[in-house]
C-alpha positions in Angstrom: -9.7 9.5 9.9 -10.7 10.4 13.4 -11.0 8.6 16.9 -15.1 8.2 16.0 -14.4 6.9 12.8 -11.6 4.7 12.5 -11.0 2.8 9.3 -13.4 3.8 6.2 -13.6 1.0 4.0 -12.6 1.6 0.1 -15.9 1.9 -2.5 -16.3 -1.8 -3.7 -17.3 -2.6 -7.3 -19.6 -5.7 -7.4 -18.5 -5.6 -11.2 -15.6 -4.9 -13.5 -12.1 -5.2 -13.2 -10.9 -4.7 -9.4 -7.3 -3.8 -9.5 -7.4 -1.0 -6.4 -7.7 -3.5 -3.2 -4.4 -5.7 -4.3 -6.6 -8.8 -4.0 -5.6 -11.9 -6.1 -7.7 -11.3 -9.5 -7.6 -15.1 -9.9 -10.0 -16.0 -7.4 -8.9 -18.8 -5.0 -7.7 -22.1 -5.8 -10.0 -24.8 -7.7 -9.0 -27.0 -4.4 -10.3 -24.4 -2.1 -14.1 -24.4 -4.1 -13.7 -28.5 -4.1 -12.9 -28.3 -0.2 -16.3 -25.9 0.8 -18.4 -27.8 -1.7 -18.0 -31.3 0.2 -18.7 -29.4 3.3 -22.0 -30.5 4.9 -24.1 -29.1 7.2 -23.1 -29.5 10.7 -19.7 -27.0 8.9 -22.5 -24.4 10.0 -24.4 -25.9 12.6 -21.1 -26.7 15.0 -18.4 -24.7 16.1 -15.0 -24.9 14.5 -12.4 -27.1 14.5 -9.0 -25.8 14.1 -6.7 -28.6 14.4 -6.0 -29.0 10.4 -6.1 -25.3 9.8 -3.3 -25.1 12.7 -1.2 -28.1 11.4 -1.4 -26.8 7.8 -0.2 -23.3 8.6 2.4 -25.0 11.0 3.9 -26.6 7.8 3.2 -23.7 5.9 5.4 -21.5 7.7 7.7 -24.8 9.3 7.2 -22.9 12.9 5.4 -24.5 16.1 1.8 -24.0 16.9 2.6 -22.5 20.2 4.5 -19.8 18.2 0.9 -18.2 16.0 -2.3 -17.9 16.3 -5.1 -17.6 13.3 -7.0 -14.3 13.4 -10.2 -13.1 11.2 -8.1 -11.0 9.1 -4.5 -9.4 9.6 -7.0 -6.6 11.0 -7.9 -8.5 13.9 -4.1 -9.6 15.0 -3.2 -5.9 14.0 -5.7 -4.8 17.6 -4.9 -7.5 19.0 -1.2 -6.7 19.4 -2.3 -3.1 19.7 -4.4 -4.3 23.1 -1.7 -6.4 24.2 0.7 -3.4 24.1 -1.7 -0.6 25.1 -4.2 -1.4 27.2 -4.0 0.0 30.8 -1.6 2.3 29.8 -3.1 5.8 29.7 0.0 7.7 28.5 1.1 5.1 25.6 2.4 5.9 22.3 2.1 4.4 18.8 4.7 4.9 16.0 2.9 4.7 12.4 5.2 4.9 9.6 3.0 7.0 6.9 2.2 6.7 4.2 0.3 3.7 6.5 -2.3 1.4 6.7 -5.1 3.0 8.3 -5.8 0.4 10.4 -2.5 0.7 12.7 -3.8 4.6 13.5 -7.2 3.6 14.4 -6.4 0.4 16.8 -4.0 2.8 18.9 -6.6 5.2 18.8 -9.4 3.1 20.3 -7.4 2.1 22.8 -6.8 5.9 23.7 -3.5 5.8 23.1 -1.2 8.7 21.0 -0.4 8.4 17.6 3.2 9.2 16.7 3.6 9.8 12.9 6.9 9.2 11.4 7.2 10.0 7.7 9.1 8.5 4.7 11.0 10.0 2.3 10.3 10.8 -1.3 11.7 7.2 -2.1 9.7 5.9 0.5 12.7 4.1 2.2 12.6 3.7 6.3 16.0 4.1 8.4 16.4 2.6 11.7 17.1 6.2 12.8 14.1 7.4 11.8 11.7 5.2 13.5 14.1 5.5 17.2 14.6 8.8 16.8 11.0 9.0 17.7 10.8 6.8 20.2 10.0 7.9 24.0 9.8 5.7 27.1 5.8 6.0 26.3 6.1 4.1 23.3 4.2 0.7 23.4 4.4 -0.7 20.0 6.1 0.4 16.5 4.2 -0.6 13.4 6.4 -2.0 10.3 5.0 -2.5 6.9 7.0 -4.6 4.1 6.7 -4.7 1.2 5.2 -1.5 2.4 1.3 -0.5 1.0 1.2 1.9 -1.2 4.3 2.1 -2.3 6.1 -1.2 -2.8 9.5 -0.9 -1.0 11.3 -3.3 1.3 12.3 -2.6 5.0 15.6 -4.3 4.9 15.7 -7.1 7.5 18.9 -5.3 9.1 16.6 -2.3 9.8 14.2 -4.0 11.3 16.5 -5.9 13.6 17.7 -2.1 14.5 14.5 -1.5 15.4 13.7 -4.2 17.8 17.1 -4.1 19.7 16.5 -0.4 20.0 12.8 -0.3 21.1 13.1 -3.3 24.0 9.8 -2.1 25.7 7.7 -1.7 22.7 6.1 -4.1 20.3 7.8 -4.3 16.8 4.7 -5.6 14.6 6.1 -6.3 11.4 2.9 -6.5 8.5 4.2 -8.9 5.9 0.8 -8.9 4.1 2.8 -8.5 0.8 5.7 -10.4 1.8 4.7 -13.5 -0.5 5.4 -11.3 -3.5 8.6 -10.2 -2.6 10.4 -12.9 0.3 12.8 -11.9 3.1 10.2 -12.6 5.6 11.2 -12.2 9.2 9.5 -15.0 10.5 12.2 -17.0 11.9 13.1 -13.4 14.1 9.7 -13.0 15.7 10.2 -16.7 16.9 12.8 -16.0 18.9 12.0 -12.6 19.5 11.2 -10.9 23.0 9.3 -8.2 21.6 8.6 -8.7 17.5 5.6 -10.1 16.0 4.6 -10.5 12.1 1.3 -10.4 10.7 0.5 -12.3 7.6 -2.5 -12.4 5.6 -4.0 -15.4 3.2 -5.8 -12.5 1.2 -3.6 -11.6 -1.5 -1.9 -14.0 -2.9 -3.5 -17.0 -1.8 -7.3 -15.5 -2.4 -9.1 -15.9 0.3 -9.6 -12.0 1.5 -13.2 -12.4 1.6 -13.0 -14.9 4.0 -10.9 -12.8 6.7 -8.1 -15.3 7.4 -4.8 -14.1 8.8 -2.2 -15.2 11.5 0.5 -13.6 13.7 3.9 -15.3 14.2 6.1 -14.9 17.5 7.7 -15.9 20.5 5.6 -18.4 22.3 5.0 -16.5 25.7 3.7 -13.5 23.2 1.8 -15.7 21.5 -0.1 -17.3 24.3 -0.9 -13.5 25.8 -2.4 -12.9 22.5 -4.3 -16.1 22.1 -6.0 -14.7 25.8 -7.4 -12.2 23.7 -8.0 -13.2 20.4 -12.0 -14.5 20.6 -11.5 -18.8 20.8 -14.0 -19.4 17.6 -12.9 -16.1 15.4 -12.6 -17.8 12.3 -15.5 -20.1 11.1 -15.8 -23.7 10.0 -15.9 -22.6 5.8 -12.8 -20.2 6.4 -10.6 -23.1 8.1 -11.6 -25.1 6.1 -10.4 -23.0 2.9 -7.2 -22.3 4.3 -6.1 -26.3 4.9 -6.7 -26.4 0.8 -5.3 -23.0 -0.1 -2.4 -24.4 1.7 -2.1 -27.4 -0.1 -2.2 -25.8 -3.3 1.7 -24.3 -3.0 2.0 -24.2 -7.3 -1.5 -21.6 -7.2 0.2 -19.6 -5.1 3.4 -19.9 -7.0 2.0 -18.8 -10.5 0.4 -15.8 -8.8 3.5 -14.2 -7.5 5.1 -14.6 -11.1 1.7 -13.5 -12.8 2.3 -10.4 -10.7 6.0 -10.0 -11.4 5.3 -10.3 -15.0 2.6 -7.8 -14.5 4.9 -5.2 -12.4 7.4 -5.3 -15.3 4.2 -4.5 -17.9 3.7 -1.5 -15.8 7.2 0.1 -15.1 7.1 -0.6 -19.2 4.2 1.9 -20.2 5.0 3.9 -17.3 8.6 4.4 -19.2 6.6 4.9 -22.5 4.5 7.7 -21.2 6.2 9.5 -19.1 5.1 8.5 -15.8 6.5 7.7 -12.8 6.8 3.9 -11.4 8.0 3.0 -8.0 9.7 0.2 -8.1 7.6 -2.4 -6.1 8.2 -5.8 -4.6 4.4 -6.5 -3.6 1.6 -7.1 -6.2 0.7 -3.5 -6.9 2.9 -0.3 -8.6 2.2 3.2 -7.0 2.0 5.3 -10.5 3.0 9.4 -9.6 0.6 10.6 -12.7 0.8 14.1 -11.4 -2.4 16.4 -11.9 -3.7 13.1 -14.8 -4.3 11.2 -11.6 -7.7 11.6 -10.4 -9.0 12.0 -13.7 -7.0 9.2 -15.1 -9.0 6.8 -12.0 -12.0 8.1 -12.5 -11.6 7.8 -16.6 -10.7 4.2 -15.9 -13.9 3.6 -13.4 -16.4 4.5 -16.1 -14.6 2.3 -18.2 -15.1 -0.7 -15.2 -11.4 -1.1 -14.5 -11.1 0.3 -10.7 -7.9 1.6 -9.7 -6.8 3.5 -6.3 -6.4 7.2 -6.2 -3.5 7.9 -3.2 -3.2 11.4 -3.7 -5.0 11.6 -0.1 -2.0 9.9 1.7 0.8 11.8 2.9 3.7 11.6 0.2 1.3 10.1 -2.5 0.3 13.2 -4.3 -0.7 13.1 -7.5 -0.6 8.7 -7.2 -2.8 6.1 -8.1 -2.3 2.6 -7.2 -2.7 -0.3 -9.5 -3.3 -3.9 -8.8 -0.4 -6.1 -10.5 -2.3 -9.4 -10.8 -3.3 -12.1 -13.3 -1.1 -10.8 -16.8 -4.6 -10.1 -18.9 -6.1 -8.3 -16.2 -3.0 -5.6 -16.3 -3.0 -5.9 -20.3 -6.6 -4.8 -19.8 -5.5 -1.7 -17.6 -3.0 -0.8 -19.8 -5.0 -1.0 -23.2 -7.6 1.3 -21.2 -4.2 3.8 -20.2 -3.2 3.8 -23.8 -6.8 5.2 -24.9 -6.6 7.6 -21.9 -3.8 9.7 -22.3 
């Protein structure tokens, strides 16, 4: 990646089995295609109306409306808090915790501002040293990931806490985009919280990634400077309107996340039978260190129509690839393919 550049979007299949983008392999909820079907036409011939999507995620995550705001995406809260903590500021620093999203590099980027890389360790756990001992009266806004992509771990709340008591003039954004899988959410800290905000997404475990719905949580006077840049009709009428049913179906969710716990413990299970290495995760993906068999092992599996992510490109992930724990036959399928492979 590179200022001109930004973000390059992963290779998507428009068949087979997609287990490299962490999406739900379920689809969405049955409720959610009932909802968009009884839609008629003025749902694309008038602009949106938020108020159910906002009283639903309200209830959802039992906070205030004054205290989020929906986005198109985690990706667009992700610049939004990036432009809310950068902008005007010639001289401003980033922190990225890598391996990272690539996103969080890109937003400070556009905004002209310096990238400050702090790395994990081998077990890919963060320290609230780490991340302060990098900070600098430049920094602007710290980026948290947890259950952290691509490898699974938890930030401990306490950490993160650390973080935002030690970093008072920067913006702690905490991504929770895996957070369903795994709980601890820090939520009820960015409510009260001077200078934390979470991210969530509705893409993984509640389906609905191709319709770009996500929403950041936090104090109300942050939230109101980011509502004074988020566009006012950013998400449209189909998307709210999948999110109010997505919501109301809590037991779809609910049999996702233990599909995928199910599915993690298939994993660390033939990882242990050949030989590889398993991270232990809490989101709905395992980071698999396969060594020099990686790359051929994902391309081997893509001929077969079973995608998988090859990692070995980020920092610390040599040698990984990066499999999808989703719907239980979906990962029987991936291992039945391994099995052959090696």
């Amino acid at each position: 990646m590179n200022a001109t550049t930004g973000y390059r979007r992963p290779q998507v299949a428009s068949e087979g089995l997609r287990l490299h983008l962490n999406e739900h392999t379920g689809g969405c909820s049955p409720r959610v295609l009932a909802r968009l079907r009884a839609l008629d036409a003025t749902a694309a011939s008038f602009y949106p109306d938020y108020a159910a999507a906002v009283a639903a995620t309200a209830t959802w995550f039992a906070i205030r409306p004054d205290q989020f705001v929906l986005t198109n995406g985690m990706d667009e809260g992700i610049f939004a808090a990036a432009i809310l903590a950068l902008r005007g500021r010639s001289d401003a620093e980033g922190i990225v915790i890598e391996p990272a999203f690539e996103v969080y590099d890109a937003c400070v980027r556009c905004l002209s501002g310096r990238v400050v890389r702090v790395s994990l360790g081998a077990d890919f756990t963060l320290t609230a040293g780490q991340v302060l001992d990098a900070l600098t009266p430049r920094t602007r806004i710290i980026f948290l990931n947890t259950p952290h992509n691509p490898s699974g771990a938890v930030v401990p709340r306490a950490v993160i806490q650390q973080i935002a008591a030690g970093a008072p003039g920067a913006i702690v954004f905490v991504d929770e985009a895996y957070v369903d899988f795994a709980g601890g959410s820090v939520v009820d800290l960015a409510v009260t919280s001077r200078n934390m905000l979470v991210g969530r997404t509705f893409a993984k475990a509640h389906g609905l990634a191709g319709l770009r719905l996500g929403v950041v949580v936090g104090a109300e006077d942050t939230i109101a400077a980011l509502k004074a840049i988020v566009p006012p009709y950013s998400i449209n009428s189909y998307a709210a309107a999948a999110l109010v049913a997505a919501l109301e179906d809590r037991d779809y969710v609910e049999d996702y996340v233990r599909q995928s716990e199910r599915s993690r413990q298939m994993l660390y299970a033939f990882c242990e039978r050949r030989g590889l290495f398993a991270y232990p995760s809490a989101a709905n993906f395992v980071l698999i260190r396969a060594g020099d068999r990686a790359r051929p092992l994902a391309a081997a599996l893509s001929s077969r129509g079973i995608f998988v992510r090859d990692r070995s490109d980020q920092p610390g992930c040599g040698g990984c690839i990066r499999i999808t724990a989703g719907l239980v036959q979906h990962t029987q399928a991936a291992i039945d393919a391994l099995e052959e492979l090696l």
